[in-house]
N, C-alpha and C positions, 0 to 999 in steps of 0.2 A: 752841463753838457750841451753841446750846440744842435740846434734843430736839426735831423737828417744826418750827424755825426754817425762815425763807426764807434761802437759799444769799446768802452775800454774794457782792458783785461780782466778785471775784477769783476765783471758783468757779461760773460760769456753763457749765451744760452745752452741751457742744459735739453733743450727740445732743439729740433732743427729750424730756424726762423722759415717762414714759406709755405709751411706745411702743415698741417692739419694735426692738432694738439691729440693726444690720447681720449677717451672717453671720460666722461665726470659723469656721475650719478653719486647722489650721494643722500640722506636723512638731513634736514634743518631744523633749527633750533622752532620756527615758527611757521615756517611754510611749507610744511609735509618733504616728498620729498623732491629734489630740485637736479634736473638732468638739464646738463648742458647742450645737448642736441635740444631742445625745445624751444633755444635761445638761437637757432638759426637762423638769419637775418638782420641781427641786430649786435652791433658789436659789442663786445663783452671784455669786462676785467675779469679775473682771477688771480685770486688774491692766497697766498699760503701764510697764516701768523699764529701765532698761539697767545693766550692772556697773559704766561708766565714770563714773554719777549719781549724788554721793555720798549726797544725802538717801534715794535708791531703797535703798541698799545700807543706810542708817541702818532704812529702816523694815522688812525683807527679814525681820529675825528677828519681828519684831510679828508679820508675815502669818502666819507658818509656826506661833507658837503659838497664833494666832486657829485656822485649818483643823486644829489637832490637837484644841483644846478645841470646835471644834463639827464634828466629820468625822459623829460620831453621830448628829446631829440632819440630816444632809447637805446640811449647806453646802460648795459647791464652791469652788476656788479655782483661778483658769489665768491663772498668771503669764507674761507677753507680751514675748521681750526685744524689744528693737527695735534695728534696722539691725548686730547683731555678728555674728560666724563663730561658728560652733558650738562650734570648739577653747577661744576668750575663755570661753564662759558655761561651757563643762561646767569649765575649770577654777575660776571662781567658784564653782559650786555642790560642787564635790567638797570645797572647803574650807568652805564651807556649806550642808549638805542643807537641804532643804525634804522637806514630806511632800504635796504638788502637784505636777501638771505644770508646765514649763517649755518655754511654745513659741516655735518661733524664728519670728523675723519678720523678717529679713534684707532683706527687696526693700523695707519697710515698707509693703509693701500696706495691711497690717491696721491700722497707724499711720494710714493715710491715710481709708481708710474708715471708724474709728471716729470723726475729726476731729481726735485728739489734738497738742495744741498743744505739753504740754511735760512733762515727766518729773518726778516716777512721775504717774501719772494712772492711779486706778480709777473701778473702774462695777459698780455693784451693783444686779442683776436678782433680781426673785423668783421664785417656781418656777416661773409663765409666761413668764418672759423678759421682762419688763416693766422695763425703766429706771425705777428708783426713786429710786438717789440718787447721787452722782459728786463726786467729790473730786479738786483739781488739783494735790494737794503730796501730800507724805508725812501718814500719817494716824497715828493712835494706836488701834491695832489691839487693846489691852491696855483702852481707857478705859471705863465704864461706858455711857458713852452710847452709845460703838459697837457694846455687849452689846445695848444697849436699842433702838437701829435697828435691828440685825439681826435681832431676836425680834420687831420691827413685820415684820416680813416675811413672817411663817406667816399671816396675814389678810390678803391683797391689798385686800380691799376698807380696809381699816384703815392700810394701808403708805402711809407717808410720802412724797412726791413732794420729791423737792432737798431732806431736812433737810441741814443740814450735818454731815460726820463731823469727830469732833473732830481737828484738825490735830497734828500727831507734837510740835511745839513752836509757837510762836506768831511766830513768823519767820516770814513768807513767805516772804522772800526763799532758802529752800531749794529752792525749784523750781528746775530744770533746765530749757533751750531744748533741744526735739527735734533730734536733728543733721540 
């Protein structure tokens, strides 16, 4: 997908792009518990995947080297499982750390409120909390363009509204149906 592109159809945001996402608070796997208002100032991913989604679990290690190559410049990253026990993820993640939180979303409140249709599903705010850009599959967290949207993001007035982030492979068909 091209820099600054309009989002294809497949990738329609389920929030209004511009505006200020729903609430997140939620229990983590390791970092007690983790509210997205506290992250105001600093732009943020959000991230919707589950262990059981294998494309989620394909793009899992992308994220983790994305938030370690930009933790300095403080981009945030709060990874959302959705609908598992806590026992399932902590052992997922013991076998693969992250340098993010990991919150659980078991009742899928925060599935429901954010609109998320189907898994992984991110959303990517700038450091007002501004819904900027949202992806409905696995993304390519490693790709140059995704270097290059995320750096549109220190400019609000500048930051792209729905460009598209480049997709992990060009299959769609790797999305997951939310359970």
């Amino acid at each position: 997908m091209a820099l600054g592109g309009a989002l294809p159809a497949h990738a329609t945001a389920p929030l209004p792009l511009g505006a200020a996402p729903p609430p997140l608070a939620l229990a983590s796997l390791d970092h007690g518990r983790q509210d997205l208002a506290a992250l105001h100032g600093r732009p943020v991913i959000v991230h919707f995947f589950a262990t059981w989604c294998a494309p989620c679990r394909e793009e899992m290690a992308g994220l983790a080297r994305l938030a370690t190559r930009r933790a300095a410049g403080g981009l945030a990253v709060l990874a959302v499982d959705v609908g598992e026990v806590k026992v399932r993820v902590r052992r997922f993640f013991d076998a693969h750390p992250v340098p993010f939180p990991v919150l659980l979303d078991e009742d899928r409140a925060a599935l429901k409120a954010w609109k998320v249709a189907g898994l992984p599903a991110s959303f990517v705010l700038d450091a007002g909390h501004t819904l900027r850009l949202y992806a409905d599959g696995p993304v390519d967290w490693d790709a140059p363009a995704t270097a290059r949207l995320l750096d549109s993001l220190a400019d609000p007035a500048a930051a792209p509204l729905g460009a598209g982030l480049p997709p992990l492979n060009d299959d769609q068909s790797t999305r997951e149906s939310s359970p």
